[in-house]
VONUKOL-887982 format. One record per residue: residue in three letters; x, y, z of N, C-alpha, C in turn; residue number from 1. Coordinates in nm, 2 decimals. Last residue first. Example, Ala and Ser with C-alpha at 12.3 -4.5 7.8 and 13.67 -1.06 7.14 Angstrom:
2
PT  SER  1.28  -0.22  0.71  1.37  -0.11  0.71  1.29  0.00  0.79  2
PT  ALA  1.32  -0.57  0.78  1.23  -0.45  0.78  1.32  -0.33  0.78  1
***
This chain:
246
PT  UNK  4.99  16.84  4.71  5.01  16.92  4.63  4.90  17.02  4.62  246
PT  UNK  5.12  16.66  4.98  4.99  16.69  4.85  5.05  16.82  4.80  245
PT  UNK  5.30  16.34  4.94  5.28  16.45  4.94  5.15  16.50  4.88  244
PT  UNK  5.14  16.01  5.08  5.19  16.07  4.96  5.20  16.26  4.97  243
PT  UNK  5.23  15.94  5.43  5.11  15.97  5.30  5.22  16.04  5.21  242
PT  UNK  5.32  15.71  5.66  5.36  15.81  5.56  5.27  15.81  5.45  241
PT  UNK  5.18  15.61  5.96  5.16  15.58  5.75  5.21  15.65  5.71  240
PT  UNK  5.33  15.55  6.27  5.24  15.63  6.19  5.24  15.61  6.02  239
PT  UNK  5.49  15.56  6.56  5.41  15.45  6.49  5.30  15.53  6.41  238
PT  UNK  5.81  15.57  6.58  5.76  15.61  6.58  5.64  15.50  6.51  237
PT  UNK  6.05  15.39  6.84  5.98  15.40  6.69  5.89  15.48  6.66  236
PT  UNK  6.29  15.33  7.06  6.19  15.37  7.05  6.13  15.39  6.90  235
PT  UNK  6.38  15.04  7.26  6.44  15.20  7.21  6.29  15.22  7.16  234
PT  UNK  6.48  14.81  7.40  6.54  14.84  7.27  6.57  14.96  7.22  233
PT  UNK  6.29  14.73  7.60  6.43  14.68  7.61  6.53  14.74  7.53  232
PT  UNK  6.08  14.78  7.46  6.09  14.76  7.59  6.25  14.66  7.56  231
PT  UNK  5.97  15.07  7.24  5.98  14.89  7.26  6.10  14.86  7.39  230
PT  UNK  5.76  15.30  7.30  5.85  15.21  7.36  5.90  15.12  7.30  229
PT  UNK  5.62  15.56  7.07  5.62  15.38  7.10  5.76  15.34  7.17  228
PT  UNK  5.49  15.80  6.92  5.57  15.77  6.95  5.56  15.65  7.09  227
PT  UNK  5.25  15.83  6.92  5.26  15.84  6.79  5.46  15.80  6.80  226
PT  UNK  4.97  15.74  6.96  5.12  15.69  7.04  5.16  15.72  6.94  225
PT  UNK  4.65  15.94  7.01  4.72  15.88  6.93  4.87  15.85  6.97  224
PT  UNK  4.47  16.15  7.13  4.52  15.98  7.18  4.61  15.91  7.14  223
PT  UNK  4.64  16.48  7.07  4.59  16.33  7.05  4.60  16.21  7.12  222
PT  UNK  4.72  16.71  7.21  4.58  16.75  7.12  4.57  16.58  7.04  221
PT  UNK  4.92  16.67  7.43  4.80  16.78  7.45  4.65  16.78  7.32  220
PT  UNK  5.06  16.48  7.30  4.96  16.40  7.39  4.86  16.51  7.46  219
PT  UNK  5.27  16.58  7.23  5.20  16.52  7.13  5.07  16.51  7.21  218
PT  UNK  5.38  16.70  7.45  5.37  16.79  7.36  5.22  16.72  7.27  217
PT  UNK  5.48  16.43  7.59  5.35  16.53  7.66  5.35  16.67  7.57  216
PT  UNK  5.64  16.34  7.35  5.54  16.27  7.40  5.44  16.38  7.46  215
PT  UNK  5.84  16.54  7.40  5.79  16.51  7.33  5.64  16.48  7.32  214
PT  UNK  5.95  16.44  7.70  5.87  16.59  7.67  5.81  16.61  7.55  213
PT  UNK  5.97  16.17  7.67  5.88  16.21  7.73  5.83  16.36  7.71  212
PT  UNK  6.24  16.21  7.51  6.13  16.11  7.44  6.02  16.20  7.52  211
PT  UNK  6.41  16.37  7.67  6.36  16.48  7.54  6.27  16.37  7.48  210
PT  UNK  6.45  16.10  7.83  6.35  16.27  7.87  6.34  16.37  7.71  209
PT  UNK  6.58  15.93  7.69  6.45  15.92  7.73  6.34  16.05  7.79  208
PT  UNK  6.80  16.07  7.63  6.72  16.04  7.55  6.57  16.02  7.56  207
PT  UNK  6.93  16.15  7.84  6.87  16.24  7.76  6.83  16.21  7.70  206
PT  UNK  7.05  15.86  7.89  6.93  15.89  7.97  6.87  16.00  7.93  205
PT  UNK  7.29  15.84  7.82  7.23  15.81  7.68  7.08  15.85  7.73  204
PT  UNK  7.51  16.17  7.92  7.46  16.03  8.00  7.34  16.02  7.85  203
PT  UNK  7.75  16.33  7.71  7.65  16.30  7.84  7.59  16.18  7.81  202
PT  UNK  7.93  16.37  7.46  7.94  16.37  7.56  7.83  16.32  7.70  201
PT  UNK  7.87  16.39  7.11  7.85  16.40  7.26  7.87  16.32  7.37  200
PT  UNK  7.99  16.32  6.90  8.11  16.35  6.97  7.99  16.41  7.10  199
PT  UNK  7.80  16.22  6.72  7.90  16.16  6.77  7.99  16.18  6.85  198
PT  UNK  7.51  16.42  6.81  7.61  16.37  6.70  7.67  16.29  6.80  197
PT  UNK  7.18  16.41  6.85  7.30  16.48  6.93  7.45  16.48  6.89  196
PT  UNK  7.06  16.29  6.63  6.99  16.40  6.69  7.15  16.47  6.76  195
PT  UNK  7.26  16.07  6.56  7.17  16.13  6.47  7.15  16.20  6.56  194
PT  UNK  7.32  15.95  6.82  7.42  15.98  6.75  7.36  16.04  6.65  193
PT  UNK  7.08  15.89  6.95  7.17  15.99  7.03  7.29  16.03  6.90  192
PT  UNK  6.99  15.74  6.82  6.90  15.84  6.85  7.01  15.93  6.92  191
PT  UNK  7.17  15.48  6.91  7.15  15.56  6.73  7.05  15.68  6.76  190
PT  UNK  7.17  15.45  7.14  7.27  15.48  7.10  7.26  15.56  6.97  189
PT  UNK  6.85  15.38  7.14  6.90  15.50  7.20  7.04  15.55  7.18  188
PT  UNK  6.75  15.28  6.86  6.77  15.21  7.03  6.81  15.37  7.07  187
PT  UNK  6.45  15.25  6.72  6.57  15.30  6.69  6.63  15.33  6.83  186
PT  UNK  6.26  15.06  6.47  6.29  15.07  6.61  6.42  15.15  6.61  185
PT  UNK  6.03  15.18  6.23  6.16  15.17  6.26  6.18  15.14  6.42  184
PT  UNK  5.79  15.32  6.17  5.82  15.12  6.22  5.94  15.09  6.27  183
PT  UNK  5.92  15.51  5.96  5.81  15.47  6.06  5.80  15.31  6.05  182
PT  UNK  6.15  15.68  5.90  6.17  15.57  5.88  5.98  15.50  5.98  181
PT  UNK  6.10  15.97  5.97  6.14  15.94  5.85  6.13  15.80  5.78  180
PT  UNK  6.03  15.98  6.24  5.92  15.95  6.12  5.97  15.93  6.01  179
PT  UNK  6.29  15.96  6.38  6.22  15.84  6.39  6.11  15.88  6.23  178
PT  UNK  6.36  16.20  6.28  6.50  16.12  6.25  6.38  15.99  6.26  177
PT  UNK  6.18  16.41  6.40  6.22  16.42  6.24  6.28  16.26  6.25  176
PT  UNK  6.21  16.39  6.66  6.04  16.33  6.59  6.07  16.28  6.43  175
PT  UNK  6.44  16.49  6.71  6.40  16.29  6.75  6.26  16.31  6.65  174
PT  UNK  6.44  16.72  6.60  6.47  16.59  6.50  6.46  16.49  6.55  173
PT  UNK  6.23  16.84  6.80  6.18  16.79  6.66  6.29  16.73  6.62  172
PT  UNK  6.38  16.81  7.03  6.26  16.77  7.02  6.26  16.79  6.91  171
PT  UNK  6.57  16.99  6.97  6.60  16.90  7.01  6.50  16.74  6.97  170
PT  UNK  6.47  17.24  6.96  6.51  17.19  6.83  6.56  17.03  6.84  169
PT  UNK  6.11  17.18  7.07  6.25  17.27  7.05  6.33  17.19  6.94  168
PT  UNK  5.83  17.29  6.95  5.91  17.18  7.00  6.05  17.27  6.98  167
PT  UNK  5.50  17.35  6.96  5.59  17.45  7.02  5.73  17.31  7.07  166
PT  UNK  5.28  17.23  6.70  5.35  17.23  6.83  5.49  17.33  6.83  165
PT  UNK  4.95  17.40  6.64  5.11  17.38  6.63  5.15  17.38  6.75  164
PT  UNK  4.70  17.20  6.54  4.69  17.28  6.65  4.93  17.27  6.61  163
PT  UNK  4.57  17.02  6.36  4.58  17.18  6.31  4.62  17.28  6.43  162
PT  UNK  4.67  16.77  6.42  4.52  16.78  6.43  4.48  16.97  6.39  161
PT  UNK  4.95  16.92  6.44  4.91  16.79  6.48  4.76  16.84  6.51  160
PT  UNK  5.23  17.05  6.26  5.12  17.03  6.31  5.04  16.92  6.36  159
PT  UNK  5.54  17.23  6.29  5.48  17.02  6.34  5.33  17.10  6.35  158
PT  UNK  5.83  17.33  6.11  5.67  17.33  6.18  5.58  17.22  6.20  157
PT  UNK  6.07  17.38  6.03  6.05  17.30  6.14  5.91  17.28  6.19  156
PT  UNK  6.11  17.45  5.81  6.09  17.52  5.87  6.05  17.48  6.01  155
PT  UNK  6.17  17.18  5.64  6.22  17.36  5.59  6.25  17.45  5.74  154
PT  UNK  6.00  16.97  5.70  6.11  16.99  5.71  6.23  17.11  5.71  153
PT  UNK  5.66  16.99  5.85  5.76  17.09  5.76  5.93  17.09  5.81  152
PT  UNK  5.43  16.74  5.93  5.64  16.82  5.96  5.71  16.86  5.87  151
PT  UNK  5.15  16.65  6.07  5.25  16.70  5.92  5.38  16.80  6.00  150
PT  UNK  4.87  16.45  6.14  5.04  16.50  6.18  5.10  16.55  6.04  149
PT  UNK  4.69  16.30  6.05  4.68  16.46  6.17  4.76  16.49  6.20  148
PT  UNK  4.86  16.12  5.93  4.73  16.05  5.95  4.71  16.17  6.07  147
PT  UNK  5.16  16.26  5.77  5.08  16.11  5.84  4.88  16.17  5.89  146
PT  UNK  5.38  16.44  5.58  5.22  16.39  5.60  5.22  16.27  5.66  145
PT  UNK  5.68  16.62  5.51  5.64  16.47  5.56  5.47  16.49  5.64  144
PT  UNK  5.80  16.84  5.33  5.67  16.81  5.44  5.66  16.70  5.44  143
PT  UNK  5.98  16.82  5.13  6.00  16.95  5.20  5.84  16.92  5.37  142
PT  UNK  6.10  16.52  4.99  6.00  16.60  5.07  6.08  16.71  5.14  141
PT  UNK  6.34  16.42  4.82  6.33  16.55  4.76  6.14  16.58  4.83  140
PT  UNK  6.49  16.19  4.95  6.34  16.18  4.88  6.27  16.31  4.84  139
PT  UNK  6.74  16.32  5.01  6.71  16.17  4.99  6.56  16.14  4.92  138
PT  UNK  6.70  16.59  5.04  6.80  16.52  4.93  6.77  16.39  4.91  137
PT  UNK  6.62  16.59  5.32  6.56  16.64  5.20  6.62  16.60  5.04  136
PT  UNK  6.80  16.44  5.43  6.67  16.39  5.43  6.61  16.47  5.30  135
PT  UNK  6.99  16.61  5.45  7.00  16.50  5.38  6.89  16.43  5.38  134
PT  UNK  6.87  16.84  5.59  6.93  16.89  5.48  6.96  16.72  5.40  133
PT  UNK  6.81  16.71  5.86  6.73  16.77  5.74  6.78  16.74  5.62  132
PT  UNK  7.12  16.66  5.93  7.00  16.53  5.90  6.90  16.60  5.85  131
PT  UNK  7.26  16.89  6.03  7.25  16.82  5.89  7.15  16.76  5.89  130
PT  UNK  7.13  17.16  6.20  7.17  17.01  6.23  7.20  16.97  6.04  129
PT  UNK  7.31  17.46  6.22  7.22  17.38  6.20  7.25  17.23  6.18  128
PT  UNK  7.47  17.72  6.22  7.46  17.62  6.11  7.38  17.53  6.10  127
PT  UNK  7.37  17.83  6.49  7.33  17.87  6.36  7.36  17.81  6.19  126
PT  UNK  7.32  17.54  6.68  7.34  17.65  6.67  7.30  17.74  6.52  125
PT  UNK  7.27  17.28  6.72  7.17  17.31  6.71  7.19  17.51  6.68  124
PT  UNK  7.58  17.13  6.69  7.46  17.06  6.64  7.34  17.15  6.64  123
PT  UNK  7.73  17.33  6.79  7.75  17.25  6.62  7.62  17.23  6.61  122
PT  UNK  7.67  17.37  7.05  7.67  17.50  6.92  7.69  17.43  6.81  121
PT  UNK  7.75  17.11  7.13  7.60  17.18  7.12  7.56  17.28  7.04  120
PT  UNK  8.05  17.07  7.10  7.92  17.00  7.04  7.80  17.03  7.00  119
PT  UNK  8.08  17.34  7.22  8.14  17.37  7.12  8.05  17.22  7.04  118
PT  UNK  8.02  17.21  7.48  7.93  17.37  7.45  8.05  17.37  7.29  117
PT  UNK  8.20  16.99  7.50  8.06  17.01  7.52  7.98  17.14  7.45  116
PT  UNK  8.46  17.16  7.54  8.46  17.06  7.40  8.24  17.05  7.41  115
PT  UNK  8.45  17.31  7.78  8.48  17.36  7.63  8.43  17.32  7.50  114
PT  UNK  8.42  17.12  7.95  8.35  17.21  7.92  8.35  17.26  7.82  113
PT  UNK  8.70  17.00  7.95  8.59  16.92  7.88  8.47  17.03  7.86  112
PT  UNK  8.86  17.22  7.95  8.89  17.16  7.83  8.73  17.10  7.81  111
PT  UNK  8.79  17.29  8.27  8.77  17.37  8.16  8.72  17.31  8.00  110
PT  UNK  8.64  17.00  8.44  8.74  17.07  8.38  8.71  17.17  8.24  109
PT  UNK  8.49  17.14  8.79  8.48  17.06  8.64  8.61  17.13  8.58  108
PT  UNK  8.38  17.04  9.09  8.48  17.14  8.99  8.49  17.06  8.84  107
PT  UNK  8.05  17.07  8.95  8.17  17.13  8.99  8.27  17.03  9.08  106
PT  UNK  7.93  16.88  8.68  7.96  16.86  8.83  8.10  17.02  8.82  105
PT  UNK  7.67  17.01  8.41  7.80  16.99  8.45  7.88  16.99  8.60  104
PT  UNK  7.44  16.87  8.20  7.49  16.86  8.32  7.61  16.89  8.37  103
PT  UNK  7.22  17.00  7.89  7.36  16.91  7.97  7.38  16.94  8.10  102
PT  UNK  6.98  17.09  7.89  7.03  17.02  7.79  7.18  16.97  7.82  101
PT  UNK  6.71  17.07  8.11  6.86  17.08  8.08  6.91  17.03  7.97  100
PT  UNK  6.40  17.01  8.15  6.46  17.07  8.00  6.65  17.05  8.02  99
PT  UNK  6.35  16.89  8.35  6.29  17.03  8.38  6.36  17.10  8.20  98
PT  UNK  6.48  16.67  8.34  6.33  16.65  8.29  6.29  16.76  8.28  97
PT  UNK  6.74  16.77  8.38  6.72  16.69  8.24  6.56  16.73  8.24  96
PT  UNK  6.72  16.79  8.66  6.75  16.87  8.61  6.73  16.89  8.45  95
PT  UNK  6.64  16.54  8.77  6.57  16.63  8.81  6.59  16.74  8.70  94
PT  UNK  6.91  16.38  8.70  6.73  16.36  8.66  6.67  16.49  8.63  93
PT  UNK  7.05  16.55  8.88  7.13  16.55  8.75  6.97  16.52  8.62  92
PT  UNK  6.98  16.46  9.12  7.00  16.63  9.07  6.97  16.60  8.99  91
PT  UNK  6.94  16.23  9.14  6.87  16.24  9.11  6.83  16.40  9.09  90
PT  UNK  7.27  16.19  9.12  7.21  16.15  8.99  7.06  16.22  8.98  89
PT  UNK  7.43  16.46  9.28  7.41  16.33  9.29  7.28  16.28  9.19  88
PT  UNK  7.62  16.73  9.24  7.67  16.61  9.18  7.54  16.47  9.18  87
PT  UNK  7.62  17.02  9.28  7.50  16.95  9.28  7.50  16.85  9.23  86
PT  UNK  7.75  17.22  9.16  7.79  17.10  9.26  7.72  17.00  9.32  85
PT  UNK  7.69  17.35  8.82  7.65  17.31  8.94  7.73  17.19  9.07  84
PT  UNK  7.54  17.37  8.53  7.71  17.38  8.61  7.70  17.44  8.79  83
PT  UNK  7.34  17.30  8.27  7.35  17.33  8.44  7.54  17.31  8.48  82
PT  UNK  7.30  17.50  7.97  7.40  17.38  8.04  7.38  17.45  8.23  81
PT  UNK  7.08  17.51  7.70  7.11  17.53  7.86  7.21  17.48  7.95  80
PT  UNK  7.04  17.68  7.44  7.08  17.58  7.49  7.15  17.62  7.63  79
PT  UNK  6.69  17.81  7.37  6.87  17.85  7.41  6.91  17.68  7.46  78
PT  UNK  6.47  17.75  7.23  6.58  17.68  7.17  6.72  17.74  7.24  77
PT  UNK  6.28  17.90  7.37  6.33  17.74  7.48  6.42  17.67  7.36  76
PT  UNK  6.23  18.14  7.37  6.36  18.14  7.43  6.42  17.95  7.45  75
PT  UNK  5.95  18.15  7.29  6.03  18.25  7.24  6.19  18.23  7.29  74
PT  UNK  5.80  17.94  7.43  5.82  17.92  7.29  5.95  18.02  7.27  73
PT  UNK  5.89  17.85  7.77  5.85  18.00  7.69  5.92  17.92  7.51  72
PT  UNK  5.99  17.66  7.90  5.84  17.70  7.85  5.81  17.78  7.80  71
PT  UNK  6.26  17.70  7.91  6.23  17.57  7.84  6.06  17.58  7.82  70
PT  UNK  6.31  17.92  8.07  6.30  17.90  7.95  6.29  17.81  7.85  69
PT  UNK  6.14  17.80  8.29  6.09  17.94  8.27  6.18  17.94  8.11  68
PT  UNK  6.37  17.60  8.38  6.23  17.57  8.39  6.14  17.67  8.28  67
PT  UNK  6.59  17.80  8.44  6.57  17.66  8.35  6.42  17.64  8.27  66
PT  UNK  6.49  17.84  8.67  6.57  17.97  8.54  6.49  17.84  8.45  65
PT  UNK  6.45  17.69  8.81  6.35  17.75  8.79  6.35  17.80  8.70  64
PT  UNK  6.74  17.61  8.85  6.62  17.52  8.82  6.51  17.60  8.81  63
PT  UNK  6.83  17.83  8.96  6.89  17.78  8.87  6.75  17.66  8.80  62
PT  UNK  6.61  18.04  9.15  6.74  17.92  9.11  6.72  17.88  9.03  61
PT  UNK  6.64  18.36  9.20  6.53  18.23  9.16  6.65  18.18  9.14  60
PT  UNK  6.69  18.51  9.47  6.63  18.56  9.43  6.54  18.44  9.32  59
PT  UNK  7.11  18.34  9.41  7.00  18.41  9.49  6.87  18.48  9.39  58
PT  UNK  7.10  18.00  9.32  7.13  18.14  9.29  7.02  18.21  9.39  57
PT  UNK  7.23  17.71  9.24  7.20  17.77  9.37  7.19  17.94  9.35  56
PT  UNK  7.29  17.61  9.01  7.19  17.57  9.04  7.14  17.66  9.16  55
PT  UNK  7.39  17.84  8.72  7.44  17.74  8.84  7.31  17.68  8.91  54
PT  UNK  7.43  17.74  8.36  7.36  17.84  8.45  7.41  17.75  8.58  53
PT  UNK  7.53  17.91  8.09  7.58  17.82  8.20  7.52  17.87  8.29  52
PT  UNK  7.34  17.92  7.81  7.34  17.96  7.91  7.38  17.87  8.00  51
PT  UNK  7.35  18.04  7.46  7.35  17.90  7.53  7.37  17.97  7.67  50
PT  UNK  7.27  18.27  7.29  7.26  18.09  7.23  7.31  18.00  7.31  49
PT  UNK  7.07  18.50  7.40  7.19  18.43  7.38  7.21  18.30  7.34  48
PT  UNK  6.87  18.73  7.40  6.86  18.58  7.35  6.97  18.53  7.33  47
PT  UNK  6.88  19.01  7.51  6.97  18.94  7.47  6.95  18.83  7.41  46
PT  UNK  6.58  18.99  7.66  6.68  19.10  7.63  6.76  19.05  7.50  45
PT  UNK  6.59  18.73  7.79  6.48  18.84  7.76  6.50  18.90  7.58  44
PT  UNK  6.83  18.71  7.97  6.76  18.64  7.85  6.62  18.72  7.75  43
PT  UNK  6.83  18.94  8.10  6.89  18.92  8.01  6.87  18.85  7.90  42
PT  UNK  6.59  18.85  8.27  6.59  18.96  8.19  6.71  18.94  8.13  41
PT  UNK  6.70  18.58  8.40  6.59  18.62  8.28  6.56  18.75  8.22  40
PT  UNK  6.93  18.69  8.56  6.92  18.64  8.43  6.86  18.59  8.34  39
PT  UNK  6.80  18.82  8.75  6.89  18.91  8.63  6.89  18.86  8.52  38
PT  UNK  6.64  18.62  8.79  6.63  18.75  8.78  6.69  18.83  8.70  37
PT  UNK  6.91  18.48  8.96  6.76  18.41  8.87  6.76  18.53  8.77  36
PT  UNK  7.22  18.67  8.97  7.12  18.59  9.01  7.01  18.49  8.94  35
PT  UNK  7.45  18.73  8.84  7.45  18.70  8.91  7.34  18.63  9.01  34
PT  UNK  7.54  18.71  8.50  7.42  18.78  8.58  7.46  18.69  8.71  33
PT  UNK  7.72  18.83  8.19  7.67  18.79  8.31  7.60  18.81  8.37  32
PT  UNK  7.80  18.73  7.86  7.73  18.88  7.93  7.72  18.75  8.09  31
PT  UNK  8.01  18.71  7.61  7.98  18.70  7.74  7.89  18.76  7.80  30
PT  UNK  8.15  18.59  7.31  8.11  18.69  7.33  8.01  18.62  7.44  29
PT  UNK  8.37  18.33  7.23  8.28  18.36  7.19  8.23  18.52  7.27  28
PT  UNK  8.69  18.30  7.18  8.57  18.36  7.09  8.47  18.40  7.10  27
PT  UNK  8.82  18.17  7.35  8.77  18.10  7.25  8.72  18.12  7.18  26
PT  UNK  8.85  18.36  7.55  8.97  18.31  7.45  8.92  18.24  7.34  25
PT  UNK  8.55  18.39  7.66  8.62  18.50  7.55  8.76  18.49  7.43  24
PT  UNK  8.61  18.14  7.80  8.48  18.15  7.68  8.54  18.26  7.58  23
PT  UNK  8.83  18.20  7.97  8.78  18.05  7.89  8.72  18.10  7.73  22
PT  UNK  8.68  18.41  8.10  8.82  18.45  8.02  8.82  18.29  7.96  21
PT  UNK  8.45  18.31  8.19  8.49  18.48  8.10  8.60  18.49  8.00  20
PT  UNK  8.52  18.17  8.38  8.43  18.09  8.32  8.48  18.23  8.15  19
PT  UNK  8.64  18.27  8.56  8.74  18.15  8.51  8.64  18.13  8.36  18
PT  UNK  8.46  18.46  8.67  8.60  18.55  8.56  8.65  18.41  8.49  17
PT  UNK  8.29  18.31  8.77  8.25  18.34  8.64  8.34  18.41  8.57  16
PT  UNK  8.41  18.17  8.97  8.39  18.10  8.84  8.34  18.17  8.74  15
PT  UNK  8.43  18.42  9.12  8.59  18.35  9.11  8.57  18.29  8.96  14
PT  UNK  8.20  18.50  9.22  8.30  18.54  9.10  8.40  18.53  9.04  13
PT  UNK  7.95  18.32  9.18  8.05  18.32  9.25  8.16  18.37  9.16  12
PT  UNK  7.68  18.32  9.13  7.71  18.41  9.22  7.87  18.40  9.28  11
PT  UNK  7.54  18.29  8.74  7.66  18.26  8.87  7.73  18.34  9.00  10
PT  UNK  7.60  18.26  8.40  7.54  18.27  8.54  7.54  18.22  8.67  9
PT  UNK  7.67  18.36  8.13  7.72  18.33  8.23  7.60  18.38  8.37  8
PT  UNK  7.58  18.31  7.79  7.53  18.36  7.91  7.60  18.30  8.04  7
PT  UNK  7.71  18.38  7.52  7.72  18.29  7.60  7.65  18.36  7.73  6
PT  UNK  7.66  18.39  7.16  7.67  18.45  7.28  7.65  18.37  7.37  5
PT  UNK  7.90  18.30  6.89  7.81  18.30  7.02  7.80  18.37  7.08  4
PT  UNK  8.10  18.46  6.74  8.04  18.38  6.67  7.87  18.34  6.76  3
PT  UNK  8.20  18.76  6.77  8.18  18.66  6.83  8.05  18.57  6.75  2
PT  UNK  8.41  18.97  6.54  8.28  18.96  6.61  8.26  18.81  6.65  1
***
């Protein structure tokens, strides 16, 4: 039985048999859709753990698709890859800030596709990221406490002022990896290598957009910066670590 499910999406059927027979050699298990539409109801339906989606689809596009599952609490941990010919950077922006979790130019190469969606499924798939699991080990907290903010490490639950945030998995371990250390400045190469591992692939500029969606998560229920620029360097989180309660 297939370890993944893989959502193929795509009106061209040349790429989605190339895309089919790739994915299936490799294990994982397929379903397709040819339009927007179809492919939110599948998503729906199915919750599949990662979605190649194209940009140009009849009925809703690709960027919409996107869009529609990065807002919905119930679906916005699928991981998303755009695969698209839609090469020119402020695509590629456009595409990231709307949630993408990777970028892929047509014609692309199989291998590197491969290697990408096999990083992604490591880090946020059903094994799960490490950096919890050693954080927990390191100071034996299951809840990290600040000043209207608490982060159930276990369970990923962020409350803030008593209202819960809806973060994806991406979004909470930047929040997890910076609070751990508070004051810490931590540039973007090391934020990318802790949250996304070492063997990703894409532009270091995901960083700053899963910073910003963050940020307009935190910034629905406080004034408070709880996450901080430093200008040239990277970013910190700015908050007291409290003693666990009990």
């Amino acid at each position: 039985m297939a370890m993944y499910k893989i959502l193929i999406v795509d009106d061209e059927k040349d790429i989605v048999e190339l895309l089919r027979f790739n994915l299936e050699k490799n294990g994982y298990e397929t379903l397709t859709a040819e339009d927007g539409q179809t492919a939110l109801d599948i998503i729906t339906k199915e919750k599949p753990d990662l979605v190649l989606l194209d940009w140009m689809l009849p009925k809703i596009n690709g960027l919409d698709v996107c869009k529609q599952i990065k807002n919905n609490p119930s679906t916005q941990q699928i991981i998303v890859f755009m695969v698209t010919a839609k090469g020119e950077e402020f695509d590629k922006v456009l595409a990231l800030e709307l949630g993408a979790d990777d970028y892929i130019c047509k014609p692309f190469s199989i291998r590197e596709l491969l290697a990408r969606i096999k990083a992604h499924l490591r880090r946020t798939g059903l094994t799960g990221n490490k950096i919890p699991e050693r954080q927990i080990e390191k100071d034996g907290k299951d809840i990290l406490y600040f000043e209207g903010l608490s982060i159930n490490i276990n369970n990923h639950d962020v409350l803030l002022d008593n209202n819960e945030l809806h973060l994806t998995k991406i979004e909470f371990d930047l929040l997890l990896t910076m609070a751990r250390q508070p004051k810490r400045v931590f540039t973007r190469e090391q934020l990318l290598y802790q949250v996304w591992g070492q063997d990703f692939y894409g532009d270091d500029r995901v960083v700053d957009v899963h910073i910003r969606r963050l940020r307009s998560k935190l910034e629905q229920f406080t004034d408070k910066e709880y996450v901080q620029t430093v200008r040239g360097v990277g970013y910190r989180f700015n908050g007291l670590l409290k003693p666990s309660i009990h």
